[in-house]
N, C-alpha and C positions, 0 to 999 in steps of 0.2 A: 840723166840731166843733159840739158840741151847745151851747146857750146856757144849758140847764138847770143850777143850780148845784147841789153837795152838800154836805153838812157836810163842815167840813173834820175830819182826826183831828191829833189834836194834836201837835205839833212839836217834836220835841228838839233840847236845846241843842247846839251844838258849836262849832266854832273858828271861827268866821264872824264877819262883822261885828253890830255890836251888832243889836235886831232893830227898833229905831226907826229905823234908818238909814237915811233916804230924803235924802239930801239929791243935791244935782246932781251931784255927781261921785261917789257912794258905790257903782254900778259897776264905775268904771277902778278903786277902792280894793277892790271885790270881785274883782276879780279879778287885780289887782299883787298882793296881799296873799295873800289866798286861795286862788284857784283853782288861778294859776300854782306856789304852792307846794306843794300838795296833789299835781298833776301829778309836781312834781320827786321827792319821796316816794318817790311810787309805782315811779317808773323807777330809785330809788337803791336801793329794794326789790328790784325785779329783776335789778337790773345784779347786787343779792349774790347772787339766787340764782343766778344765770347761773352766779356767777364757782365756787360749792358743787362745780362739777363740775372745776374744778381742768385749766380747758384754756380755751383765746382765742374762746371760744365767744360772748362778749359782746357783738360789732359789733355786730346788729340794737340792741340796745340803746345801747349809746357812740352808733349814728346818731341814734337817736332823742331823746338825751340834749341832740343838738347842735341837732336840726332844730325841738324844739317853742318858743315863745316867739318873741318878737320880731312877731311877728302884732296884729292892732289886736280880737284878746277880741273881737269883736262878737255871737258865736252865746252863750258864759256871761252878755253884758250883755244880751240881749233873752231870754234865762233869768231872769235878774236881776228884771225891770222885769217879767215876765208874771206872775212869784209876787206881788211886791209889787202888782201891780195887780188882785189879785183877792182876797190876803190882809190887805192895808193896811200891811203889816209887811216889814222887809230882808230880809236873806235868815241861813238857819241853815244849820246843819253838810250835809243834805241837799242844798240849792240849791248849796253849794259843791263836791260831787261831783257834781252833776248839772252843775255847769259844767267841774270836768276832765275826765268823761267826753265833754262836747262839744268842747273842745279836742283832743282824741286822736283822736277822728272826724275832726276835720279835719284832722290830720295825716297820718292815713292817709286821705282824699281827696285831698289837696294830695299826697303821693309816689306815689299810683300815677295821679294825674292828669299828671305829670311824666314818667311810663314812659309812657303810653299817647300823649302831644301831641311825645314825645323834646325834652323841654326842659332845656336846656340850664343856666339859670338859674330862681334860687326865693331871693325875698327879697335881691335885691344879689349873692346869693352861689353859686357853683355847686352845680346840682342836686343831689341823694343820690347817683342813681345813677354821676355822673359823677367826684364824690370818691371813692367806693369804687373805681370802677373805673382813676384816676390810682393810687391804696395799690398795687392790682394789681400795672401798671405798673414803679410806682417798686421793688414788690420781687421782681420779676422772675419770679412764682408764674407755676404750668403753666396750660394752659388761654385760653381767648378772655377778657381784661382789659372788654371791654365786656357780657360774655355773664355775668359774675360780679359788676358790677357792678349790673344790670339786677334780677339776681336776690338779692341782697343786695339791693336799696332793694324791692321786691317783699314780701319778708319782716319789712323793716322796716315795711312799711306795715301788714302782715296783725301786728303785734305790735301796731301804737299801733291797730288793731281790735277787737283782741282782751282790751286792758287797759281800752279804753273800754264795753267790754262787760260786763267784770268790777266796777264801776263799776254801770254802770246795772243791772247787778242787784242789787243794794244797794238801790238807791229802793224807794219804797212799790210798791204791787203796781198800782197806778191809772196808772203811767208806762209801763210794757210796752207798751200799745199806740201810745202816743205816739211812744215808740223807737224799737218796730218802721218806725211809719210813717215817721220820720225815715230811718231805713238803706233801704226800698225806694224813698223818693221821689229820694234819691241816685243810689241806684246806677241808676234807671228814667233819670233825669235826663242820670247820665253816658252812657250805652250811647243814648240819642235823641240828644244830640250827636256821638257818632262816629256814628252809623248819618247822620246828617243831613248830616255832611261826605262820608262815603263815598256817597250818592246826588244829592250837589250839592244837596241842597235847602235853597233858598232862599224859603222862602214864611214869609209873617207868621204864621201859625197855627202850625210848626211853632217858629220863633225864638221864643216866646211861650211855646208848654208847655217846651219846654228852660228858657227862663229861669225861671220858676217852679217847675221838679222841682228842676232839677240845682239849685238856689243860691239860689231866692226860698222855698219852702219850707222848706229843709233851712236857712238860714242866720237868717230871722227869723220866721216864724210856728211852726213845728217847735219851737224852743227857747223863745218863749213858752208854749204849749203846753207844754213840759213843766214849766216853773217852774209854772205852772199849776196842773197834776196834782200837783205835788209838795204844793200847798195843800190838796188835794181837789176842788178844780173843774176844770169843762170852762174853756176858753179863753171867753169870749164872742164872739158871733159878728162884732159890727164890731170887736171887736180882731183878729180870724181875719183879718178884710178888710184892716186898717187891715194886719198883716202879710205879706200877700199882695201891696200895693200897695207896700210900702217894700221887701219883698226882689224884685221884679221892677226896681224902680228902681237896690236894689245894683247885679243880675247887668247892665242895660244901661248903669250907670257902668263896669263893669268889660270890657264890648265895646269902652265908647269909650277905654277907657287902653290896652289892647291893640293900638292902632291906633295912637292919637294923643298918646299919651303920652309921659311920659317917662323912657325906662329907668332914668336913675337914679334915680330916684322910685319905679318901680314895681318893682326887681328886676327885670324880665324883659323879653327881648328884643321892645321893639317892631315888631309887624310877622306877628309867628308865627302870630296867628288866620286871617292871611291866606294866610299857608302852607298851613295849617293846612282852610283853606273852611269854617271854622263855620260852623254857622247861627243866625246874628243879626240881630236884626232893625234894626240898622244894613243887614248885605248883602241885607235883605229889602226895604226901603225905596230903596235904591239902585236897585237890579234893575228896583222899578216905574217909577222915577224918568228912568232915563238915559238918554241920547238913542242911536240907534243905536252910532255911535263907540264912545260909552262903553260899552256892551253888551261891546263884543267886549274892550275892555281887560277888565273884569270878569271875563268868561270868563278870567282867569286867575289868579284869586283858587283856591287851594286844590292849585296846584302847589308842593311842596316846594324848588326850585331856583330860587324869584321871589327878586332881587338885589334889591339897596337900593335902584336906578334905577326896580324897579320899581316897588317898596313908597312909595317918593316918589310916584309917578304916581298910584299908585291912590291914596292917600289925597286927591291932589288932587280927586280922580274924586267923591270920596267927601263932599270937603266943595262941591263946583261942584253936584253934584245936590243937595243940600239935603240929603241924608241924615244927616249928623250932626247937624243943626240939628232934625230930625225926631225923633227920637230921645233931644235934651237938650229939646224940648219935652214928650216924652212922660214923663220924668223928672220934671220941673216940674209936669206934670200931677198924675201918682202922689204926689209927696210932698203936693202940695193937697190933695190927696183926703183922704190921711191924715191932714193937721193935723187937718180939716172933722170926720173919725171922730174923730179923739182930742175935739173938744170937743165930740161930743153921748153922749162915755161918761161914766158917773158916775165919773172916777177925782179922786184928791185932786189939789190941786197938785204936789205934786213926784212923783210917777209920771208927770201929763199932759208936765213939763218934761224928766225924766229919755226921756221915750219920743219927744217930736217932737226933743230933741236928739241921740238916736242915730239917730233917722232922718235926720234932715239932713247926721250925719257918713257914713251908709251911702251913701246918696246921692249927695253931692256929695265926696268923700274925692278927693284928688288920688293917691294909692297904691292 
């Protein structure tokens, strides 16, 4: 992102929070209030037109209806905080669709991320495709119950894409490329994570551009960036950094809860990255770390039939090498760094407050 700034064009009003609103919590209020209802809207909008056609045509939508919310807003609140920090000012009607069009994106990242890992749980609660495909089930309908389910949460996913799309086309014309770049560093992101599982690789350089495609870009520099453009400027280049460093620190908070967490906390079954053989740089750090022994238990990270006996073991593996320890330093590292950039940028006080305290929740988040 370029550092050069432009005149901004001028702002219209809308249903958003007032535009002096910078106080510390005036994020979670942009987006309890805002974004999330803007969202609801749009899907009660479609759910009628669905229904226009006078047939049960509606599920992609009813799923969607169920699955968006409950999530912790972070991609609309570092939207939020990238406008306000270039503009001096809250956020208006724009910044508000620019934040449910980011929510919808991740929804449909989050369900077809769910098809692609076969995960089982999302949020505490059973996955999309796994509810649909119980309805199945439960009402005795023709066909494969899993094979209907799969492709209903599919469709659901390619709808919350396609409305999040409808959305950011609405912004000024200055956000296109920012959007764009958000959906190719995604989907670039997801596809280097399965190609990385499916070749066993475990190396630092590639755990590092996955964490940075798949989720450090696309979940806080991407969306500053586009609150951003919605001002008329580029991003500035140490806030480009500053959110490169806080969303690689998200995506390796979110290895270590994967692992070591705790399912009821996190929604989802710990243990499955291990199934799974991501490449992270938790298992990338291991691998250089472990003594032969350990080598060969590792060697079995990324089989789908590793039992709980196992999942115990390796995590043990996991913290005896230093590896998670490696890892929550390199976390510590990144959010320093980025405190260091937030205070040699010219922002006011409450953006500098509003931006090191969502980095610290990205970061350090026990969910």
């Amino acid at each position: 992102m370029s550092a050069r700034a432009k005149s901004a064009p001028p702002e219209p009003a809308g249903s958003a929070p007032p535009a002096g609103d910078l106080s510390s919590e005036a994020d979670q209020t942009f987006v309890a209030h805002h974004v999330m209802p803007t969202v609801a809207e749009l899907l009660s909008e479609e759910h009628l037109r669905w229904k226009e056609n006078d047939a049960p045509w509606s599920d992609p939508v009813d799923a969607l209806q169920e699955f968006v919310g409950g999530g912790k807003g972070l991609r609309p609140r570092f939207c939020y905080w990238g406008h306000a920090a270039v503009s001096g000012r809250g956020a208006n009607d724009l910044v508000v669709r620019a934040g449910a069009a980011l929510e919808l994106l991740h929804a449909f990242a989050l369900i077809h991320d769910d098809l692609m890992d076969a995960s089982s749980m999302r949020r505490g609660r059973p996955a999309l495709s796994r509810v649909v495909t119980d309805t199945h089930r439960q009402h005795g309908w023709a066909g494969d119950p899993r094979r209907y389910g799969q492709a209903t949460a599919m469709l659901t996913g390619d709808l919350a894409f396609g409305l999040a799309c409808r959305l950011a086309a609405e912004l000024p014309a200055a956000t296109r490329e920012v959007w764009n770049a958000l959906i190719t560093t995604l989907t670039a992101g997801q596809f280097l994570d399965l190609n990385g599982a499916a070749r066993s690789d475990r190396s630092i350089d590639t755990a590092r551009t996955v964490a940075g495609l798949k989720s450090g870009h696309y979940t806080v520099t991407g969306p500053m960036a586009l609150g951003a453009a919605i001002a008329g400027r580029d991003l500035p280049q140490r806030l480009a950094r500053f959110g490169d460093l806080v969303g690689e620190a998200f995506q390796l908070r979110d290895d270590l809860l994967g692992v070591f967490g705790d399912d009821a906390q996190t929604g989802k079954p710990v243990g499955d990255d291990l199934r799974e053989g991501k490449p992270t740089l938790l298992l990338a750090h291991a691998r250089s770390a472990a003594t032969p022994d350990q080598l060969r238990m590792l060697d079995l990270i990324g089989r789908p039939d590793l039992a709980p006996a196992d999942i115990d073991l390796l995590t043990r593996i996991l913290n005896v090498c230093g590896a998670r320890a490696r890892v929550e330093q390199q976390i510590d590292t990144n959010l320093r760094r980025a405190a260091e950039l937030l205070d040699e940028l010219n922002l006011s006080p409450e953006v500098r407050a509003g931006l090191h305290r969502l980095a610290i929740n990205a970061g350090r988040r026990s969910v």
